[in-house]
Backbone as numpy.savetxt, mean C-alpha at the origin, in Angstrom:
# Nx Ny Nz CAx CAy CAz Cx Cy Cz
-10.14 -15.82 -4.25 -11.18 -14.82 -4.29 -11.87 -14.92 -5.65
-13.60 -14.73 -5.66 -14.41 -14.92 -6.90 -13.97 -13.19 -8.09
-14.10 -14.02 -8.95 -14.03 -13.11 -9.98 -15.28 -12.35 -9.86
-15.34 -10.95 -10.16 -17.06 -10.09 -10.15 -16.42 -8.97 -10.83
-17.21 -8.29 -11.39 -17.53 -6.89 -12.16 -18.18 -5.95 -11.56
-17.16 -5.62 -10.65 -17.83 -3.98 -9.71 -17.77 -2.99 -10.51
-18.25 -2.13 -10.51 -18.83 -0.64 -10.84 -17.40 0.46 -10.61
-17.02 0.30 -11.13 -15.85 1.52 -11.29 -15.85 2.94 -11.60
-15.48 3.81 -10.82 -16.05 5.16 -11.53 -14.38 5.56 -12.57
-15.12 5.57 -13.90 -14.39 6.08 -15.07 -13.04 7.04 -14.67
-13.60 8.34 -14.15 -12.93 9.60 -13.43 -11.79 8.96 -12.75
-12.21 8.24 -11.71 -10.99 7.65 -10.82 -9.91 7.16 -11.66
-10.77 6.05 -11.82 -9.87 5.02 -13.18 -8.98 5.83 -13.48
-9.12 6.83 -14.66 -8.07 7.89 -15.51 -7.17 8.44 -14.28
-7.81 8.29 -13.40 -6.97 9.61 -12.65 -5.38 8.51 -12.39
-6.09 7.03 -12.04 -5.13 6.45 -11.03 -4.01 5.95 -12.34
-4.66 5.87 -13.64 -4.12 5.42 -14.40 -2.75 5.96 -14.89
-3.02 7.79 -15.02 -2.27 8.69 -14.85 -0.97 8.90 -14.26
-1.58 8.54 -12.53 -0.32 8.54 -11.99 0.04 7.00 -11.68
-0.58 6.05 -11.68 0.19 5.36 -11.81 1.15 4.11 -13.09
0.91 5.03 -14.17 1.08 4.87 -15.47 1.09 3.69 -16.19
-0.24 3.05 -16.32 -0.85 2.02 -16.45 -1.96 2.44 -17.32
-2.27 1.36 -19.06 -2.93 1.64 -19.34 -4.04 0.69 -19.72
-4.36 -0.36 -18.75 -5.26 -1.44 -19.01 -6.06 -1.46 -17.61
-7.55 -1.51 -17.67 -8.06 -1.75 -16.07 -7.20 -2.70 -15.34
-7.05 -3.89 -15.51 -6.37 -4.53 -14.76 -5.19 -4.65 -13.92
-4.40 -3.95 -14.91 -2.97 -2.92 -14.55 -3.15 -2.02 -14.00
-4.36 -1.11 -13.51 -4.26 0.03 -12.80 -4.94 -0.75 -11.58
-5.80 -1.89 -11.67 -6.66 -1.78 -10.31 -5.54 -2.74 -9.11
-4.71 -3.47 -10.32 -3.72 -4.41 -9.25 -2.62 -3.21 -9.17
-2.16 -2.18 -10.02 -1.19 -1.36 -9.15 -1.65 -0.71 -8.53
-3.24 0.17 -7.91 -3.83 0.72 -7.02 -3.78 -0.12 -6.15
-4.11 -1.59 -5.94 -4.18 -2.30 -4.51 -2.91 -2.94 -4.45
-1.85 -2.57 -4.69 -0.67 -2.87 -4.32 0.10 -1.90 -3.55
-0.50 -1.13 -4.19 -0.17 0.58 -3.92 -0.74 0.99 -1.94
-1.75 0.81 -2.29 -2.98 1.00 -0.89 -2.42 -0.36 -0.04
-2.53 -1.76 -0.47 -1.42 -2.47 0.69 0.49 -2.22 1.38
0.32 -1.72 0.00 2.24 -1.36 0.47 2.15 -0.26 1.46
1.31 1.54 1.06 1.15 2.05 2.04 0.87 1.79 3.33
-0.29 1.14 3.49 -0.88 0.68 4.71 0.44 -0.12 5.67
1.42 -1.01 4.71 2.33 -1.85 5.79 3.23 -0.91 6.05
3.70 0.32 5.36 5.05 1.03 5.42 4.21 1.80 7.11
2.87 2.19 6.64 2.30 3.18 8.27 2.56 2.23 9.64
1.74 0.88 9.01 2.06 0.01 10.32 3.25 0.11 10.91
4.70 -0.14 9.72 5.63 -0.08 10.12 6.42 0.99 11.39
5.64 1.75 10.13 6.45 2.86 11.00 5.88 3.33 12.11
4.48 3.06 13.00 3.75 3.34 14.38 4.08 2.22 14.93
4.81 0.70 14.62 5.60 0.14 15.60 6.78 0.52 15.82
7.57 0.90 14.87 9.00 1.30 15.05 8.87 2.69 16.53
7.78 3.89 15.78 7.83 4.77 16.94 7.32 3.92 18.45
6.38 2.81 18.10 6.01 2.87 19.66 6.74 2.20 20.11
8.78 2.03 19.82 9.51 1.07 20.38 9.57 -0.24 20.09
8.97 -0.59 19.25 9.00 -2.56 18.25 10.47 -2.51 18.17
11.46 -1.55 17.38 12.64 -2.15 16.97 13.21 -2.40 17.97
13.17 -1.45 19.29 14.29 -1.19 20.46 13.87 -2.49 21.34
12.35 -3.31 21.60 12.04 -4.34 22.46 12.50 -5.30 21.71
12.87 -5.44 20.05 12.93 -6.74 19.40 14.60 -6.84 18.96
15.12 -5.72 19.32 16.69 -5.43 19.21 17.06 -4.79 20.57
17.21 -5.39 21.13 17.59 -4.10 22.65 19.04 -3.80 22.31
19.85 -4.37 22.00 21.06 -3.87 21.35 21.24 -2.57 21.08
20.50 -1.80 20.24 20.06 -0.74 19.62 20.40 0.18 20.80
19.49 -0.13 21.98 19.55 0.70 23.30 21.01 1.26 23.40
21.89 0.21 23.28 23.70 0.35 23.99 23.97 1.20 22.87
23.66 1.96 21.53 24.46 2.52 20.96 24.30 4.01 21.12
């Protein structure tokens, strides 16, 4: 992916920096999109697990 200089709003920045206790842009924008990908896979995870993924890919599970 190309390197570019998007427009960041300051406000955010501090905010994310805050909680995610990081004090260099770079360090906050790769722990924000690590952050926003990890969430995103834990949701996936967990709306296959409810719609039955573990029990069709383990039927085992079923017998206990």
């Amino acid at each position: 992916m190309s390197r570019s200089a998007p427009h960041i709003d300051d406000t955010l920045l501090a905010e994310a920096a805050a909680i995610l206790g990081t004090s260099e842009l770079t360090a906050t924008v790769n722990a924000a999109l690590a952050d926003v990908v990890g969430r995103r896979k834990r949701e996936q995870f967990a709306d296959w697990v409810q719609a039955g993924g573990l029990h069709r890919a383990h039927p085992e599970f079923d017998e206990r």
